[in-house]
C-alpha positions as CSV (number, residue, x, y, z in Angstrom):
1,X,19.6,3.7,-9.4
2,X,18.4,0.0,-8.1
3,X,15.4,-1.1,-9.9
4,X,12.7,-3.0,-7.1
5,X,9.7,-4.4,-8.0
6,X,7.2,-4.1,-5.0
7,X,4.1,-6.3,-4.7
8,X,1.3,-5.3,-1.9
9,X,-2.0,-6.0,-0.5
10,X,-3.7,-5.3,2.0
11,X,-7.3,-7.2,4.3
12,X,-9.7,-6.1,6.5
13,X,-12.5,-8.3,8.5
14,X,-15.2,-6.1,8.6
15,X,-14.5,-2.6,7.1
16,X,-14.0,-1.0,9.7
17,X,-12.7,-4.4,11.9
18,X,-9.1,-6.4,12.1
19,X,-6.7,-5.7,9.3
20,X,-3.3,-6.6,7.6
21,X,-0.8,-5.9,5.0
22,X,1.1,-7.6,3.1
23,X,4.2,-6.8,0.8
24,X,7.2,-8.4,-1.4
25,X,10.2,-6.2,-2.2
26,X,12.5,-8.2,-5.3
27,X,15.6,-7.1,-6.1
28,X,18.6,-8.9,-7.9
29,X,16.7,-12.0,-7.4
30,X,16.2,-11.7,-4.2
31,X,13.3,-11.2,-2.0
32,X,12.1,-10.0,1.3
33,X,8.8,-10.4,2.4
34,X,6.6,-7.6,5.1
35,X,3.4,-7.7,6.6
36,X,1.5,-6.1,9.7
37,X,-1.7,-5.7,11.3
38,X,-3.9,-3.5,13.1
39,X,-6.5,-4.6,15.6
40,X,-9.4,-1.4,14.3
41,X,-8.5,-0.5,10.8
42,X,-10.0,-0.3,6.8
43,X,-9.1,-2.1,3.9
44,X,-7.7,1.0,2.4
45,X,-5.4,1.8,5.6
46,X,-4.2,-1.2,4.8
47,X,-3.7,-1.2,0.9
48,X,-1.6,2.3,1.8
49,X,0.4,0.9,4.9
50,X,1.6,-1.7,2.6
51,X,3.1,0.5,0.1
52,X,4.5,3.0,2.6
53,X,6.2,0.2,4.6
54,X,7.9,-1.1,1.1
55,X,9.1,2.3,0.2
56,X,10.3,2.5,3.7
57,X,12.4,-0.5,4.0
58,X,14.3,0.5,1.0
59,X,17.7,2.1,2.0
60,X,18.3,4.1,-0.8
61,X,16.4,6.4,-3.5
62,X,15.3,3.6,-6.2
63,X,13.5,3.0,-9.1
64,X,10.7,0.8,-8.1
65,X,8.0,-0.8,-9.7
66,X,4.8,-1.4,-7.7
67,X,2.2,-3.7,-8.6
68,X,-1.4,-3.6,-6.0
69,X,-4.9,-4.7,-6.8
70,X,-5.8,-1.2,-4.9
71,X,-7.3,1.3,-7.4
72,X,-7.6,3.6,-4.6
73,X,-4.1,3.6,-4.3
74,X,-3.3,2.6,-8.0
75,X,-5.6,5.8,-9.2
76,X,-4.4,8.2,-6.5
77,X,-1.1,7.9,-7.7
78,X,-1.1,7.8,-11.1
79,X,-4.2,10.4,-11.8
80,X,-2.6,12.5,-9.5
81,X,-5.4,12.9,-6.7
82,X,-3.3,12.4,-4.3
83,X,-1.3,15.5,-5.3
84,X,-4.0,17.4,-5.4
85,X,-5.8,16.5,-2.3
86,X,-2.2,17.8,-0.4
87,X,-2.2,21.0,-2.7
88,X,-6.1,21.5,-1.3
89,X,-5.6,20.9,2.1
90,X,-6.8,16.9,2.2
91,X,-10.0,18.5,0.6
92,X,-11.1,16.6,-2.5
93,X,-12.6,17.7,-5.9
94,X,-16.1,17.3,-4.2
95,X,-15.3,19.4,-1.4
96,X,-15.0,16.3,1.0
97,X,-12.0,15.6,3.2
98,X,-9.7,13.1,2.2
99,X,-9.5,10.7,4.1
100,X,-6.4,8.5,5.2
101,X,-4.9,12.1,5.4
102,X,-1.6,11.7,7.3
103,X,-0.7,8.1,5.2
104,X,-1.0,10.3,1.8
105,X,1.3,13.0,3.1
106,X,3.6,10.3,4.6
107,X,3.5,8.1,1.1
108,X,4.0,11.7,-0.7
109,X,7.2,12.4,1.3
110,X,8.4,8.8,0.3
111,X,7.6,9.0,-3.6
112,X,9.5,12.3,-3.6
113,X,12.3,10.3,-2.6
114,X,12.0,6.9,-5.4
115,X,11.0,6.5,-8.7
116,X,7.8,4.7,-8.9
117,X,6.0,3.2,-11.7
118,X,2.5,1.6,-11.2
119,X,0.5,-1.2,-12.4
120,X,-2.9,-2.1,-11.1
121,X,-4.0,-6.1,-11.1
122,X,-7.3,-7.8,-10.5
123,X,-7.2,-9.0,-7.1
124,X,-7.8,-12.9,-6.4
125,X,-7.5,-13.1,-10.0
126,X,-4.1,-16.0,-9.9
127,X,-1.6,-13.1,-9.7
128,X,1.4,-15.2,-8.0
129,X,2.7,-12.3,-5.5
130,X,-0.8,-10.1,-5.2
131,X,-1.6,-13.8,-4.0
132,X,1.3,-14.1,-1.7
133,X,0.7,-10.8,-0.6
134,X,-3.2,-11.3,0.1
135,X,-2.6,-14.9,2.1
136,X,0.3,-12.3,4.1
137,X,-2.3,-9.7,5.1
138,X,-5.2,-12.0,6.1
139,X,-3.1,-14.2,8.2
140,X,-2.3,-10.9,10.0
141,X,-5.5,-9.6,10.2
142,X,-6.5,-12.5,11.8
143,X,-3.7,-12.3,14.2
144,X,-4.8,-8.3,15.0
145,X,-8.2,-10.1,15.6
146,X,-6.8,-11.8,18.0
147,X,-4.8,-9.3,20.1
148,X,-7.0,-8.3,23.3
């Protein structure tokens, strides 16, 4: 099994307002680089977006390693929320819907399908790639702020 490390981020202008995404894929010293935007979107749209568009660009089940500066994300997945939120029908320990519903169940059917590992870094905190990744999503959340 290939072994990826994945790097993502994602920005919003105004939460709700224009957003972006951001994401580095390494492997075998190479790298490829993915971002987006959304004209209406949150910040935590965006953090997921990121990682499901990584895991989706890979062509083949693989061990990956992501790194994010999303503890939504980051906690979700490792704490198991997530999980749980799908077993409960997107309700959540407080009895509140889930939100971001359908990107959970589509990151879900993607992590069935890798390996993932998970580290959590301070964002804006000199991180190399979360950097790279951040200057990625804003410059495309100020494109989506653009778009008529």
């Amino acid at each position: 099994m290939k072994c990826v490390e994945m790097f993502t981020d994602g920005a919003c202008s105004g939460n709700p307002g224009p957003g972006g995404w951001g994401t580095i894929l390494r492997y075998n010293g190479h790298e490829k680089e993915l971002s987006g935007g959304e004209a209406m979107t949150t910040n935590n749209r965006m953090e997921l977006i990121a990682v499901i568009e990584g895991l989706k660009a890979l062509k083949e089940p693989c061990q990956v390693h992501l790194t994010s500066d999303s503890q939504y994300v980051c906690h979700a997945i490792t704490k198991g929320w997530a999980r749980s939120w799908q077993r409960n029908h997107w309700i959540k320990s407080d009895k509140t819907p889930a939100k971001n519903a359908e990107l959970w169940e589509e990151l879900l059917s993607l992590l069935d399908k890798h390996r993932l590992t998970v580290t959590w870094v301070r964002g804006h905190n000199g991180h190399p790639e979360n950097e790279r990744c951040d200057a990625l999503a804003v410059q495309e959340a100020k494109k989506a702020a653009q778009t008529p």
